[in-house]
C-alpha beads as a LAMMPS data file, in Angstrom:
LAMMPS data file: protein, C-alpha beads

286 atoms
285 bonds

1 atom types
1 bond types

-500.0 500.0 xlo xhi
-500.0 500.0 ylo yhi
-500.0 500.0 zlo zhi

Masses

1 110.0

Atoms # bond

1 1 1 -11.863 14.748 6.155
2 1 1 -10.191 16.522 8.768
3 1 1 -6.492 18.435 8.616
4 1 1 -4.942 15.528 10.884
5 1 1 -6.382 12.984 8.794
6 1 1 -5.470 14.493 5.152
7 1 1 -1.556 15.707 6.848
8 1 1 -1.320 11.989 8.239
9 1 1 -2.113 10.303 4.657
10 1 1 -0.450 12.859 2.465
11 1 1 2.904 12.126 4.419
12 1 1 2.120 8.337 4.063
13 1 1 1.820 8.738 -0.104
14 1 1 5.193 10.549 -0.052
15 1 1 6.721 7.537 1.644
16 1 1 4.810 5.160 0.024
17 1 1 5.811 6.322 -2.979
18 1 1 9.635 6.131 -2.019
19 1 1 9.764 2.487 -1.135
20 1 1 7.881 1.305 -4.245
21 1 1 10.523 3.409 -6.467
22 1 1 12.855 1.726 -4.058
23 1 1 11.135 -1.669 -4.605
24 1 1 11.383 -1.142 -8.455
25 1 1 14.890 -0.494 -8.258
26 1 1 15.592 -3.494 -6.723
27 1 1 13.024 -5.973 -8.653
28 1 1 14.116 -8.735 -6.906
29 1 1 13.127 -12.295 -6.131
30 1 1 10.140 -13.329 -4.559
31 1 1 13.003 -13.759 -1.245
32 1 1 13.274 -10.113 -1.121
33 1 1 9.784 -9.526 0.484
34 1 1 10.450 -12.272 3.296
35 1 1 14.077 -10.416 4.222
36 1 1 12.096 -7.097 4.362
37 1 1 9.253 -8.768 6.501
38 1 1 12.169 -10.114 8.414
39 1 1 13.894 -6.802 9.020
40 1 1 10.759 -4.656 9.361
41 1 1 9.537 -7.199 12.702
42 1 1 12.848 -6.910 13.935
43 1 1 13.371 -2.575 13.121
44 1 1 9.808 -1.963 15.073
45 1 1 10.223 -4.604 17.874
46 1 1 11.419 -2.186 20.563
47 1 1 9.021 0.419 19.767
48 1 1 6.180 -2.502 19.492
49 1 1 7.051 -4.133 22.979
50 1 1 7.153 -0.842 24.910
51 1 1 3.575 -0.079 24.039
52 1 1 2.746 -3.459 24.480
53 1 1 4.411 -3.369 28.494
54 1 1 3.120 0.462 28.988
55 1 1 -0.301 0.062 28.187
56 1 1 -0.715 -3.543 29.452
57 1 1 -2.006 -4.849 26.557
58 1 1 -3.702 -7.973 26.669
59 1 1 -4.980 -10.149 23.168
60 1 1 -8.177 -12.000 22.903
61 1 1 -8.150 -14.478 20.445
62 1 1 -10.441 -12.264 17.592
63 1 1 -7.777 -9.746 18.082
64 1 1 -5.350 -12.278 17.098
65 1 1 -7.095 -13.836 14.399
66 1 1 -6.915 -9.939 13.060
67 1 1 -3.585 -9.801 13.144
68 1 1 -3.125 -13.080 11.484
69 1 1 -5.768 -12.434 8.974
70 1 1 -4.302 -8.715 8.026
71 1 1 -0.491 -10.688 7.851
72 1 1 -2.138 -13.213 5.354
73 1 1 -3.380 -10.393 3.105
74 1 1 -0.234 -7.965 3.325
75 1 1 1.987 -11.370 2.137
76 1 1 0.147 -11.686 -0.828
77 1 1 -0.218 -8.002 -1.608
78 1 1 4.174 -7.901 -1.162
79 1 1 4.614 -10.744 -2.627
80 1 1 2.403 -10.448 -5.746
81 1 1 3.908 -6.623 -5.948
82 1 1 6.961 -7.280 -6.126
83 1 1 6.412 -10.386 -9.054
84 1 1 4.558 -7.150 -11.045
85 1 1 7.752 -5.305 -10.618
86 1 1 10.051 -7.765 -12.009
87 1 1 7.464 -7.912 -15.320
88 1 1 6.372 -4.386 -15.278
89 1 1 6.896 -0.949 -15.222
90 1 1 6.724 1.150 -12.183
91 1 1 4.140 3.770 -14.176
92 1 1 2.160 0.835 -15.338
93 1 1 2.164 -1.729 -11.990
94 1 1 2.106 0.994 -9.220
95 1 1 -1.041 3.154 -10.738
96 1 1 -3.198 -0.134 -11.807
97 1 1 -2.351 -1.548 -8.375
98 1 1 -2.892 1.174 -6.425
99 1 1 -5.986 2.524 -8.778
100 1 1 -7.532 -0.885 -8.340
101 1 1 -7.931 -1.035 -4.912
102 1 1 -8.878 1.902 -3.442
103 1 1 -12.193 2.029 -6.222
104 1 1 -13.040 -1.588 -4.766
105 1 1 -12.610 -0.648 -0.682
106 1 1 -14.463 2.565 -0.930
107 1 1 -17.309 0.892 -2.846
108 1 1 -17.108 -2.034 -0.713
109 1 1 -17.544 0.099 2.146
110 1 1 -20.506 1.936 1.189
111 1 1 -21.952 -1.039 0.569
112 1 1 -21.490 -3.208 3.594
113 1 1 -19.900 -0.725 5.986
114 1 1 -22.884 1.637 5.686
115 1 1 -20.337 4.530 5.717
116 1 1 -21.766 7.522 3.626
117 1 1 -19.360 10.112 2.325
118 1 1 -21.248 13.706 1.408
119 1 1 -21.416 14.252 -2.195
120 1 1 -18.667 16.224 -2.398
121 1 1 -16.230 13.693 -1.059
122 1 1 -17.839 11.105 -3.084
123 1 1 -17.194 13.560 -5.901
124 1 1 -13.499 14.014 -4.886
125 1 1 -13.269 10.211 -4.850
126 1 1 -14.276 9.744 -8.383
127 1 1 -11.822 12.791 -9.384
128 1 1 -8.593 10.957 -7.867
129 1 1 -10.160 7.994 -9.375
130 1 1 -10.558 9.068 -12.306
131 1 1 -7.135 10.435 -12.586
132 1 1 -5.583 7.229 -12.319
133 1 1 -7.847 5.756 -15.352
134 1 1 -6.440 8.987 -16.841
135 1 1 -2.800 8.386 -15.868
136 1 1 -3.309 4.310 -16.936
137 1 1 -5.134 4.825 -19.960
138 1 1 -2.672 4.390 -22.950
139 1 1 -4.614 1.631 -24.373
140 1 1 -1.556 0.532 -26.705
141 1 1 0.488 -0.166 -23.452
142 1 1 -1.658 -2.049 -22.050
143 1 1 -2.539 -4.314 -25.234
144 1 1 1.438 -5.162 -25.788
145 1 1 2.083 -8.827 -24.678
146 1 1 4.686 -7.611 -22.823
147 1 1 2.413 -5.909 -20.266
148 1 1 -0.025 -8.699 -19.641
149 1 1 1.730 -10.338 -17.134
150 1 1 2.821 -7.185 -15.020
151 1 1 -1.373 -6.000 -15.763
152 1 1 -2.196 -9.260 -14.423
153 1 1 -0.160 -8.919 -11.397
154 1 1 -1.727 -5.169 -10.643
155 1 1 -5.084 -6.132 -10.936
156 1 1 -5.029 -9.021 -8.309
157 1 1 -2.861 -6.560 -6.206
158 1 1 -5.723 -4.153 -6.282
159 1 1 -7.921 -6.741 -4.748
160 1 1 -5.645 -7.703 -1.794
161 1 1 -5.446 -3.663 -1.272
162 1 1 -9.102 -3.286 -1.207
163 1 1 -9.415 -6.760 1.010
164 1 1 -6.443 -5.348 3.876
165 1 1 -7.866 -1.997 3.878
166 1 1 -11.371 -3.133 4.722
167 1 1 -9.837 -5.611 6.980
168 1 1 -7.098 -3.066 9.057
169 1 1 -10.146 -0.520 9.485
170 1 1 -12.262 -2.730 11.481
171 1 1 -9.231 -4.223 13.452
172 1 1 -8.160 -0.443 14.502
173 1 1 -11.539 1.242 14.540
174 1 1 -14.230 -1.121 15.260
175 1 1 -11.847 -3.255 17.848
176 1 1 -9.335 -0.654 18.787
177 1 1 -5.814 -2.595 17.911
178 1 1 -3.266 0.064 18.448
179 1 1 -1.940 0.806 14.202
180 1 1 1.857 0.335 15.440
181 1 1 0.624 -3.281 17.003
182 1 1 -1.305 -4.076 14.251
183 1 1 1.663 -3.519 11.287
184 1 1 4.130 -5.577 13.558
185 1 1 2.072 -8.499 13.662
186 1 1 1.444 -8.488 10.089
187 1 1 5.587 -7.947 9.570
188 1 1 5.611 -10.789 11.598
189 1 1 3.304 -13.310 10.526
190 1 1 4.207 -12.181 6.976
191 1 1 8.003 -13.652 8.055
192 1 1 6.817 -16.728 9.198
193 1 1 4.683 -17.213 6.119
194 1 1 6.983 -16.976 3.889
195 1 1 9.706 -18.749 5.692
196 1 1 9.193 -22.041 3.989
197 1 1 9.497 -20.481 0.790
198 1 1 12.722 -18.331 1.381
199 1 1 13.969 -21.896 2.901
200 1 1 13.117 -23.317 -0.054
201 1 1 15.119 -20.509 -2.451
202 1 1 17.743 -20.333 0.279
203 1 1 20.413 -19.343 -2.394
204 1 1 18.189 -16.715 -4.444
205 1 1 17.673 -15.376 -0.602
206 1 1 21.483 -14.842 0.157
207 1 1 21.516 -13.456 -3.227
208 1 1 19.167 -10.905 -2.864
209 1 1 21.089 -9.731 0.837
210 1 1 24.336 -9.382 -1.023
211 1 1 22.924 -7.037 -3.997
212 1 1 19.946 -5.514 -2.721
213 1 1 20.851 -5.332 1.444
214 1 1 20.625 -1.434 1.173
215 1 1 17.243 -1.322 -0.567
216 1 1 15.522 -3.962 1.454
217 1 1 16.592 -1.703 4.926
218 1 1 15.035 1.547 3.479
219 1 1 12.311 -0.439 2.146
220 1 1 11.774 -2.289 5.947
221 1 1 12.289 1.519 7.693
222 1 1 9.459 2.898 5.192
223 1 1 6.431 -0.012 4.458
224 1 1 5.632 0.026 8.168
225 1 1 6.411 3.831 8.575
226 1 1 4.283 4.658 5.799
227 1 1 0.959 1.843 7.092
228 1 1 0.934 3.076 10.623
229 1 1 0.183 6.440 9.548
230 1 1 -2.486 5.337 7.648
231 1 1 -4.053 3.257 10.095
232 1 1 -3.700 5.931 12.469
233 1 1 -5.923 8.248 10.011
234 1 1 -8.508 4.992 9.446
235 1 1 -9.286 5.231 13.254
236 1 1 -11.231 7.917 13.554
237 1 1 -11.785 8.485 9.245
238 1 1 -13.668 6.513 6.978
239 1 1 -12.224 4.116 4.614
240 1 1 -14.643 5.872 2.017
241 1 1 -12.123 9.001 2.314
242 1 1 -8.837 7.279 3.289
243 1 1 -8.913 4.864 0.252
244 1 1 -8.886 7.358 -2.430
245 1 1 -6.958 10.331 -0.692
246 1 1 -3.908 7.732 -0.588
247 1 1 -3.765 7.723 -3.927
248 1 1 -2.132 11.003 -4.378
249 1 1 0.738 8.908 -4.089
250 1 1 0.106 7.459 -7.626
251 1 1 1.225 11.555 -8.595
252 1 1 4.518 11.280 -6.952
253 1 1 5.161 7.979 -7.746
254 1 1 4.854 8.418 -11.341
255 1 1 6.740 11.951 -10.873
256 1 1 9.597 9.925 -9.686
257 1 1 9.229 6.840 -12.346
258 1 1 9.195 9.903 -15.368
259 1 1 12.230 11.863 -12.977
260 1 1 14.118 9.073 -11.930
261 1 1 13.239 6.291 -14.144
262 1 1 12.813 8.121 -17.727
263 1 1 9.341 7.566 -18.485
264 1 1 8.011 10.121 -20.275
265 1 1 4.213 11.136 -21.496
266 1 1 3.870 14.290 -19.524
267 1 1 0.969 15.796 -20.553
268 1 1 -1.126 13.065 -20.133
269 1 1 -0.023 13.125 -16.669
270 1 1 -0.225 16.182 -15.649
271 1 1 -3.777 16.091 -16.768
272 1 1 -4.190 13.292 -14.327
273 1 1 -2.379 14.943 -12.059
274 1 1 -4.945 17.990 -11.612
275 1 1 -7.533 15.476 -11.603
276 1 1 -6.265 13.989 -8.427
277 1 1 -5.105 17.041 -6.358
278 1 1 -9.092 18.706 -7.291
279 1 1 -10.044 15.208 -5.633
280 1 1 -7.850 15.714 -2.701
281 1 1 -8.990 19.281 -2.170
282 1 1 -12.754 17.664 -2.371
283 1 1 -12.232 15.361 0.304
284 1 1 -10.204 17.806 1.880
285 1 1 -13.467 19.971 2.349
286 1 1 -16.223 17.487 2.504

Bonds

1 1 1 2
2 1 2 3
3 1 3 4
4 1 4 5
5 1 5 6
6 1 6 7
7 1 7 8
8 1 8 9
9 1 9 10
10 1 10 11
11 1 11 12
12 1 12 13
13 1 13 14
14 1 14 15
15 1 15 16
16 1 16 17
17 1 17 18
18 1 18 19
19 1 19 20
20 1 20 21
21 1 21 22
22 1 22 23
23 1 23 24
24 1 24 25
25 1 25 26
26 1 26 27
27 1 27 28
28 1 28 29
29 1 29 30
30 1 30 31
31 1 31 32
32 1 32 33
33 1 33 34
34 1 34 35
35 1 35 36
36 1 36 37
37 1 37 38
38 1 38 39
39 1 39 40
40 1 40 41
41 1 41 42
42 1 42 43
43 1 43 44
44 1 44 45
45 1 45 46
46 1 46 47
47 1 47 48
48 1 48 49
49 1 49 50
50 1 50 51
51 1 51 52
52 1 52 53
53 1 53 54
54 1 54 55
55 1 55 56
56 1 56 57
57 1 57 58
58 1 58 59
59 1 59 60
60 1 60 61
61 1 61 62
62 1 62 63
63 1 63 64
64 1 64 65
65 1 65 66
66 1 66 67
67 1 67 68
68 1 68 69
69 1 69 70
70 1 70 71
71 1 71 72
72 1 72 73
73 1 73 74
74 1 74 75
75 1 75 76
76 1 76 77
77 1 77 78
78 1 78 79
79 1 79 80
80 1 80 81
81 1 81 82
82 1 82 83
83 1 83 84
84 1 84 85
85 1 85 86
86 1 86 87
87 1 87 88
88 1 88 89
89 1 89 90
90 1 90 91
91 1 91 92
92 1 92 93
93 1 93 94
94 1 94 95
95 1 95 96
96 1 96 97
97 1 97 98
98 1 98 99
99 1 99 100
100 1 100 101
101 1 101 102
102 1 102 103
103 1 103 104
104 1 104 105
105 1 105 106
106 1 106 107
107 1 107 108
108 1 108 109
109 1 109 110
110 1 110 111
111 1 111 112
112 1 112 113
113 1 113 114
114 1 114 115
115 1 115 116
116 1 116 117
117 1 117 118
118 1 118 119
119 1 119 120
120 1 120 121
121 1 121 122
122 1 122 123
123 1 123 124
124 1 124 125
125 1 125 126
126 1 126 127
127 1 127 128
128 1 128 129
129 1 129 130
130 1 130 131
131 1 131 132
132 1 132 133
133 1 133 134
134 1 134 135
135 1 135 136
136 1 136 137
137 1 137 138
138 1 138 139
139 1 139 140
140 1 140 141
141 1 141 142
142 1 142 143
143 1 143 144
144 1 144 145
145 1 145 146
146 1 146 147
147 1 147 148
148 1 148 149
149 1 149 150
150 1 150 151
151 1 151 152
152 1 152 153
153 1 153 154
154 1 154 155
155 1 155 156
156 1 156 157
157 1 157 158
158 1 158 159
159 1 159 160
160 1 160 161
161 1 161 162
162 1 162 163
163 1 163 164
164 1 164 165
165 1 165 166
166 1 166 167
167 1 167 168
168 1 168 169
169 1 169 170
170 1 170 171
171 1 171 172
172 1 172 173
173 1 173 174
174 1 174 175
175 1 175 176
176 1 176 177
177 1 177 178
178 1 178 179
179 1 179 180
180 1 180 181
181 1 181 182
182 1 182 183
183 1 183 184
184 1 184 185
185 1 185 186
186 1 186 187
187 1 187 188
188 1 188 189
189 1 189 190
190 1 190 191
191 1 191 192
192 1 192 193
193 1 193 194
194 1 194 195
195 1 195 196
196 1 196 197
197 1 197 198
198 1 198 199
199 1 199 200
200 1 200 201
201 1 201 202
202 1 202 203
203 1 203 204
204 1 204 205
205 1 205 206
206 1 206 207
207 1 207 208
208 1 208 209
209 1 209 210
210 1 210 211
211 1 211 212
212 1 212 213
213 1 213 214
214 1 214 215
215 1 215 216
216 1 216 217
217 1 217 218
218 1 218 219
219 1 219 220
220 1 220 221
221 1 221 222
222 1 222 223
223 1 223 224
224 1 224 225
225 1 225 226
226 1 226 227
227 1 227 228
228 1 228 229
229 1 229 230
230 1 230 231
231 1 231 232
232 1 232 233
233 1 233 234
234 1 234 235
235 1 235 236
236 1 236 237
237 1 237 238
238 1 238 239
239 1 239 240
240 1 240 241
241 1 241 242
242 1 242 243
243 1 243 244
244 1 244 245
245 1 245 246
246 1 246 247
247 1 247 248
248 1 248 249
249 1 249 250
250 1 250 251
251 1 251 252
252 1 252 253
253 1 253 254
254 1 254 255
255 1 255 256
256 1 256 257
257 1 257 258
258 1 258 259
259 1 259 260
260 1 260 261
261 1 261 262
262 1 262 263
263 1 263 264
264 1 264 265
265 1 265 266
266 1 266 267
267 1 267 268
268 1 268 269
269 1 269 270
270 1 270 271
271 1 271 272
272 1 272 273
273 1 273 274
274 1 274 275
275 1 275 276
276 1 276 277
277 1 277 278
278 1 278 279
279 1 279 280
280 1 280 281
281 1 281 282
282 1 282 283
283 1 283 284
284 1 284 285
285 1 285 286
């Protein structure tokens, strides 16, 4: 992985992190991911149009199926995100999540991508990896009925992570959809999906604008901020190095959940920690 590509994720983990603490904070209802959907489409319109006008882009009909595919998959990540937050702990949801998917995408890529990371980036894969089974394994956690719902919630998460990632790399590699074209879309066909339901919970949606307006602009400013850097490394990177380099974010999120949040069991995850930042160095040099 080259310097471009590891600078352009690293940022993205910083500010992925942020909005997920952010996200936590606010634990919302189920509303709270159509108003950010709603306010990220309209935040990244301008920017979106220009480049649509300057570069005279036109849309076939597989590019639009992309767009609508990837904007199916990023609703059900949000949405089933944001349900794990309102059940679970940020240190619990965010690392399973997050953990989850990235394993399944790289693998999935080796195997029908036919991409073929050198052994030492394979090797820094299964260290960042491997520090999030480190960072997730307090088996009596994860047993308490109180978790089962929120590990539930992570686990399908994973999947739609691993399904968009594989998705967004062949719309922005294989068929060249610019990454800033390819997030608005999504923002915006995630805002029409879930229009029927905010319609439907039109109350809990003014609700959530009155005591969580704040949060759900940061939150609209940073999702898209933090994807379109990421897509921008997947262009010319394979998901075999993206996937797992990303999850350096699991580090500072769970810095922030122990800083910010008071959860505790440092040593644990500060092993973890130097499990993931020898994997990063890995791919880094492989």
């Amino acid at each position: 992985m080259n310097g471009l590509a590891l600078t352009l994720i690293l940022t993205a983990a910083v500010l992925h992190a942020t909005w997920n603490l952010i996200n936590k904070q606010a634990s919302g209802h189920g509303t709270f991911t159509w108003i950010v959907a709603v306010l990220s489409a309209f935040f990244y319109a301008p920017a979106t149009i220009a480049i649509i006008e300057i570069w005279q882009l036109k849309f076939t009909m597989v590019e639009i199926g992309l767009i609508a595919g990837s904007a199916a998959l990023h609703t059900g990540y949000f949405f089933l995100l944001n349900q794990g937050y309102r059940v679970g702990d940020l240190s619990l949801v965010y690392p399973l999540a997050r953990g989850t998917g990235p394993l399944l995408s790289t693998l999935a890529a080796i195997a029908f991508l036919g991409e073929r990371p050198s052994p030492l980036a394979l090797a820094g894969g299964l260290l960042i990896i491997g520090g999030v089974v480190v960072l997730t394994g307090n088996l009596a956690q994860l047993s308490r009925d109180g978790n089962r719902d929120a590990i539930g919630y992570a686990l399908i998460t994973g999947l739609f992570i691993a399904a968009y990632t594989l998705w967004d790399k062949q719309a922005v590699s294989r068929f060249a959809i610019m990454p800033l074209v390819l997030d608005w879309g999504a923002n915006v066909g995630r805002a029409i999906l879930l229009t029927p339901f905010a319609l439907r919970y039109s109350e809990e949606a003014v609700s959530e604008w009155r005591e969580h307006k704040w949060e759900a602009i940061a939150v609209a400013i940073l999702i898209p901020l933090a994807y379109i850097l990421v897509l921008t490394a997947m262009r010319f990177t394979p998901v075999s190095y993206v996937a797992p380099a990303r999850e350096i974010s699991i580090l500072i999120g769970t810095a922030m959940g122990a800083r910010l949040l008071s959860e505790g069991e440092g040593p644990r995850r500060l092993a973890a920690a130097g499990a993931m930042v020898l994997g990063i160095v890995a791919l880094a040099i492989g």
